[in-house]
N, C-alpha and C positions, 0 to 999 in steps of 0.2 A: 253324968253324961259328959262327953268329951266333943269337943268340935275341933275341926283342921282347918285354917285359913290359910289357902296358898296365892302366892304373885311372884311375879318374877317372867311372864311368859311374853311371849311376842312376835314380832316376824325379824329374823333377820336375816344374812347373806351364809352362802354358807363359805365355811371356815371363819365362822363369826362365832362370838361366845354368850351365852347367858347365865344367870344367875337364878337359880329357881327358892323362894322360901315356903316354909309350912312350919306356921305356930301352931300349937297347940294346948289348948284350955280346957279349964273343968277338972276333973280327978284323974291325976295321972299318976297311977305306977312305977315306982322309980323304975324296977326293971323292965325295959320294954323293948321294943325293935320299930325305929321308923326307917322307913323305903320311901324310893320313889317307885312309883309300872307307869306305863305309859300304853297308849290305844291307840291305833293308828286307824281311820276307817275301813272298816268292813274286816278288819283285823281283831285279835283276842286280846286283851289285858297283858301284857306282858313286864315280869320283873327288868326293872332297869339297877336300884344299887339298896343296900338295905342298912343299917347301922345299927351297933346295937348301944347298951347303956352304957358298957366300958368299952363302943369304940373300934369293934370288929365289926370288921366293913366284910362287902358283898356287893361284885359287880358284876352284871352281865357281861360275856364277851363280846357284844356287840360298843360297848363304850368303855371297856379297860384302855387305862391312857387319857383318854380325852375328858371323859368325867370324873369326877370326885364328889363324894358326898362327905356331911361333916357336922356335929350337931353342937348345941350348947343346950347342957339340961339345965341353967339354973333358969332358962328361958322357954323352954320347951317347944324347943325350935329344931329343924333340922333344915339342911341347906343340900342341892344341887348345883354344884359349878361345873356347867357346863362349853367346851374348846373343843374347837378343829370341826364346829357342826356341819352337819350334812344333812342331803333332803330326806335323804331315810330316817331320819330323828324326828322328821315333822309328826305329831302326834299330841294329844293330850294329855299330861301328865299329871295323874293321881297321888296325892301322900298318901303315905299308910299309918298308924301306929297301931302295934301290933304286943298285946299284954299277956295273949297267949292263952288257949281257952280258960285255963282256971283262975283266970284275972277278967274275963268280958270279953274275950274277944279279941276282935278288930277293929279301926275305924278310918273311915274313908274323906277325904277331901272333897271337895267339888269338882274339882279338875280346871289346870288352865292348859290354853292352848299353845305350843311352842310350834312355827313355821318357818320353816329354812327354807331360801328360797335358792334357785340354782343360778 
């Protein structure tokens, strides 16, 4: 079983910066892919950046430039740094870690809330 513990979230101004993390524990796959998606209400899941295990990144056009994802697997961590926020970012932000179906699957975070305020 795998779990995702993420923090990092909060309310801040916008063009204010945050820091989002998600550790993850349990049996992890060295190859894998974590993400961050984020949900805005009454809105769909949507991909925000993804990583993979050597490090090929994936970023929505909606945050190239202002975000950055970045991971450390001897910790099994991956991180969102997030700059330049805006209130269109306000949303809940999910980790992913993703082993791909012939490994289990997916697995999902709890989600924290990140509020840019204007």
């Amino acid at each position: 079983q795998v779990q995702l513990v993420e923090s990092g979230g909060g309310l801040v101004q916008a063009g204010g910066s945050l820091r989002l993390s998600c550790a993850a524990s349990g049996t992890i796959f060295r190859q894998n892919t974590m993400g961050w998606y984020r949900q805005a209400p009454g809105k769909q899941r949507d991909l925000v950046a993804t990583i993979t295990s050597n490090n090929r990144v994936n970023y929505a056009d909606s945050v190239k430039g202002r975000f950055f994802i970045s991971r450390d697997n001897a910790r099994n961590t991956v991180y969102l740094q997030m700059n330049s926020l805006k209130p269109e970012d306000t949303a809940v932000y999910y980790c992913n870690l993703d082993f791909g179906i012939s490994y289990g699957g997916d697995y999902w975070g709890q989600g924290t809330q990140v509020t840019v305020s204007s």
